[in-house]
Structure formats: C-alpha cells, structure tokens
C-alpha positions in Angstrom: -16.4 24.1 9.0 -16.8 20.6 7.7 -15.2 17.3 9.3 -13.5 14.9 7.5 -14.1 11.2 9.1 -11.2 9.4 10.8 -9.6 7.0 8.0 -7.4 4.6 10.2 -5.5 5.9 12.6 -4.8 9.0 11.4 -7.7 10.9 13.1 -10.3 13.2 11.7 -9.8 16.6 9.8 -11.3 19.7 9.3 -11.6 22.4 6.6 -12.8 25.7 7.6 -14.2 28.9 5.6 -12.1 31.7 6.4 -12.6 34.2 4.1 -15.2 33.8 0.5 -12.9 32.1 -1.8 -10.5 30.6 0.9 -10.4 27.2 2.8 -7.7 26.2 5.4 -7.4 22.3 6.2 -6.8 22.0 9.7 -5.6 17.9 10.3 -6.4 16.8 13.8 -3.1 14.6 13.9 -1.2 17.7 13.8 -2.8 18.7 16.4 -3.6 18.4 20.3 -7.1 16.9 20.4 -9.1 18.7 22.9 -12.1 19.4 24.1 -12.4 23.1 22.8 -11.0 21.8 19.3 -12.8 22.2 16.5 -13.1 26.0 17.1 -13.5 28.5 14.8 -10.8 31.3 16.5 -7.4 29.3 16.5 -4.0 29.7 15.7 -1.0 27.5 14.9 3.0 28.5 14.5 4.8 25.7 13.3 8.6 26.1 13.2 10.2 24.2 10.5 14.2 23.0 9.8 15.8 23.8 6.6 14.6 20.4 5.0 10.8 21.3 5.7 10.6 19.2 8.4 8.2 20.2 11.5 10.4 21.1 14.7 7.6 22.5 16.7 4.1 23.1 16.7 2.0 25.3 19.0 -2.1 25.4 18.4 -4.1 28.4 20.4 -7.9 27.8 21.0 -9.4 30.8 21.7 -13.4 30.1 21.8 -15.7 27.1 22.4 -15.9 24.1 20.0 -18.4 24.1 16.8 -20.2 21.3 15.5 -19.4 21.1 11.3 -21.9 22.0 9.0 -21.3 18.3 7.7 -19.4 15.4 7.7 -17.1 13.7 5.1 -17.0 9.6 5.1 -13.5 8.2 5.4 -14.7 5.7 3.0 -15.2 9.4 0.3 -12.1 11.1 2.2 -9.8 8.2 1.2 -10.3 9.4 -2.7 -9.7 13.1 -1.6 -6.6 14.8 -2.4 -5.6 17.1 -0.1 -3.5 20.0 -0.1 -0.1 19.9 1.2 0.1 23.5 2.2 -3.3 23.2 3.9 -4.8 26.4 2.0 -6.8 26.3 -1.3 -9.2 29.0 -3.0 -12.8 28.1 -3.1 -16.1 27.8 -1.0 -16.9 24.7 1.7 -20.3 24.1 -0.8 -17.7 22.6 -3.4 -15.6 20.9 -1.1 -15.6 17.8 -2.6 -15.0 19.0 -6.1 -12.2 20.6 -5.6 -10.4 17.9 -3.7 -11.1 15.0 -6.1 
C-alpha cells in the first residue's frame, strides 16, 4: 500500500496492490478515518442514485492497520491524476508513472 499525503483539507489517500497488474485507490475522505484504517482486508458498498451520485457508503475493516511501503508528497500528489473509478491496471513500483 502506498499513502498519498494530505493536500488541504481533503485528507490522505491510499492505493493498494490487490492483485499483479491491479491497483485500487482507496480516498480517505470517502471514508471513516479510524484507527484500524489503512488495512489491507476491507470492504466498501457504496449505493449510488441514478445521476451517479453517492447515497450511502459503508466501509468494513477486517484486520489491523499497515504502515505503506511509502509515502507520496502532496506537493507531487497535486500533479497526479487520479482515477475516477478508483481501479487502474499496473504495479505500486510505477505508481507515479502511471498517474502523471
């Protein structure tokens, strides 16, 4: 898992490995900020209206927090694009890369 530095106020991020060849962004401000979160068993159902827009959201933490493997500077995160469906094909190494 890496961390993506808080930029503003719209809290830290994370991307996560969870298969070779598949990232999942996982934005803290979506999410309940706990002491358990970042964890790397977890599960979120979000329940959407017809226009897309987020009715409900419930985030499971199944296991103890992790520490990431690093941390991305808000000052690089603000010239990072990322995803709007929160799931792109690659490997953590490239990170970076693949978001610029």
């Amino acid at each position: 898992m890496v961390e993506f530095e808080e930029l503003k106020d719209e809290g830290a991020g994370y991307a996560f490995q969870v298969d070779p060849g598949r990232i999942i962004f996982a934005p803290v401000q979506d999410f309940a900020c706990s002491r358990r979160f970042p964890t790397p068993d977890f599960s979120v159902v979000t329940i959407r209206a017809q226009d897309r827009t987020r009715v409900e959201q419930v985030v499971t933490k199944r296991e103890s927090k992790i520490e990431p493997i690093r941390t991305i500077l808000a000052k690089l995160k603000s010239t990072l694009k990322i995803p709007e469906d929160l799931i792109i094909q690659g490997e953590l190494a490239d990170l970076e890369r693949l978001l610029s």
